[in-house]
C-alpha positions as a Markdown table, in Angstrom:
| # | Residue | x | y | z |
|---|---|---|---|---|
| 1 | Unk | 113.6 | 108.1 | 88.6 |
| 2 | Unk | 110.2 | 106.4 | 88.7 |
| 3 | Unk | 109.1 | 104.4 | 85.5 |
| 4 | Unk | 105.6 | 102.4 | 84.5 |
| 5 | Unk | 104.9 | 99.8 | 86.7 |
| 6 | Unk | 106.9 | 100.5 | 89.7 |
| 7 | Unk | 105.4 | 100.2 | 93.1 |
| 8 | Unk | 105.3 | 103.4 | 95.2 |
| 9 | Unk | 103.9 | 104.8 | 98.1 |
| 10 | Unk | 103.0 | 108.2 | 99.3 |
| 11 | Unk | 105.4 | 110.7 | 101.6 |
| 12 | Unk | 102.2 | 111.6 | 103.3 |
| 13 | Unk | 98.3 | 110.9 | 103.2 |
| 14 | Unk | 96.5 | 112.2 | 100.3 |
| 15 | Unk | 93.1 | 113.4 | 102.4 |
| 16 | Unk | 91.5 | 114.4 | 99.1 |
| 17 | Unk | 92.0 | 111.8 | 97.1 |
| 18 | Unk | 91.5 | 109.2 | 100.0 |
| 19 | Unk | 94.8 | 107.3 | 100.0 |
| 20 | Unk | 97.0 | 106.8 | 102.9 |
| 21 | Unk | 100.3 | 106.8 | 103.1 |
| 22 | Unk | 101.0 | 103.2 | 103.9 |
| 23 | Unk | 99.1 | 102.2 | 100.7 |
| 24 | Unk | 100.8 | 101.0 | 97.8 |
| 25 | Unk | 100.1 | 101.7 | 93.9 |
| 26 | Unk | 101.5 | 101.1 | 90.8 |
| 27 | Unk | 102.4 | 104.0 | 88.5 |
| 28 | Unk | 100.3 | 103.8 | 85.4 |
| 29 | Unk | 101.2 | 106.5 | 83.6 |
| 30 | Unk | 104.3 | 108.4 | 83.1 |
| 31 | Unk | 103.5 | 112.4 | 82.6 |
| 32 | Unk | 105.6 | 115.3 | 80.9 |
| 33 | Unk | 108.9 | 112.8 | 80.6 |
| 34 | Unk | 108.7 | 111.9 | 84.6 |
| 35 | Unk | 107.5 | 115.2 | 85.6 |
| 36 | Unk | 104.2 | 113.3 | 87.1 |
| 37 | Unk | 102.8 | 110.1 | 87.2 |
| 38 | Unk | 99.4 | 108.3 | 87.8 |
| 39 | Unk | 99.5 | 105.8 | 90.1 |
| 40 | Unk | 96.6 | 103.3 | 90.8 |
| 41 | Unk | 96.5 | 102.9 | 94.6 |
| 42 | Unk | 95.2 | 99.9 | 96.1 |
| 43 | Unk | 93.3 | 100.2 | 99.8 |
| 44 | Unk | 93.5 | 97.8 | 102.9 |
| 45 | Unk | 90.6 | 95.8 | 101.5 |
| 46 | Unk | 92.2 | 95.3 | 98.3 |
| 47 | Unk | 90.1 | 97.8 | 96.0 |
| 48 | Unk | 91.5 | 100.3 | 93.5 |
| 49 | Unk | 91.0 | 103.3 | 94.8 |
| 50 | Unk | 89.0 | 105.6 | 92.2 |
| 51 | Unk | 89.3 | 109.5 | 93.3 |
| 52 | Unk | 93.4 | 109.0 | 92.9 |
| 53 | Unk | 93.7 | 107.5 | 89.0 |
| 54 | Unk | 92.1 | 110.6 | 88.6 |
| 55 | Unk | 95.0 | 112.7 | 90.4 |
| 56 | Unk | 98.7 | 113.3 | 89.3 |
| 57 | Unk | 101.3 | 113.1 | 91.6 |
| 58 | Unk | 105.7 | 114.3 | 91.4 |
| 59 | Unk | 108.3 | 112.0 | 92.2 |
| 60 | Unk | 108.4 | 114.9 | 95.3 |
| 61 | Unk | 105.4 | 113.1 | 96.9 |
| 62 | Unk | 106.4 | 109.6 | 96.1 |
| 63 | Unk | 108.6 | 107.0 | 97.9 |
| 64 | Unk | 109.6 | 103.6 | 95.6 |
| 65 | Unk | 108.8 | 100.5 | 97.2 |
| 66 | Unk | 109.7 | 98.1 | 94.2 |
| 67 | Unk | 111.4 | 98.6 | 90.6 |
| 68 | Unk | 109.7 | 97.0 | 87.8 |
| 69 | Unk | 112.7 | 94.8 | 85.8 |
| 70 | Unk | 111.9 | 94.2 | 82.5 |
């Protein structure tokens, strides 16, 4: 299961929200006991980007990249 401050990446471009799937972000926010998450995704040139903070997404549409170790 996913947990604050793990690195993820998308399953598949989110069009709407403007982030690609070969972007990584870091879950912010832990939803409904895991049921979704806010992730802050970073672009290619290194900026947050804004429209997906705003967005929740499932563990369905995420892929970890890197486990946050206390």
């Amino acid at each position: 299961m996913f947990k604050l401050l793990d690195i993820v990446r998308l399953k598949e471009d989110d069009l709407e929200a403007g982030v690609k799937k070969t972007y990584t972000g870091t879950i912010v926010d832990v939803l409904g006991n895991g049921e979704a998450f806010t992730v802050e995704f970073i672009d290619e040139n290194g900026d947050m980007i804004e429209k997906a903070i705003m967005k929740e997404y499932t563990a369905d549409q995420l892929i970890l990249v890197e486990s946050y170790n206390e």
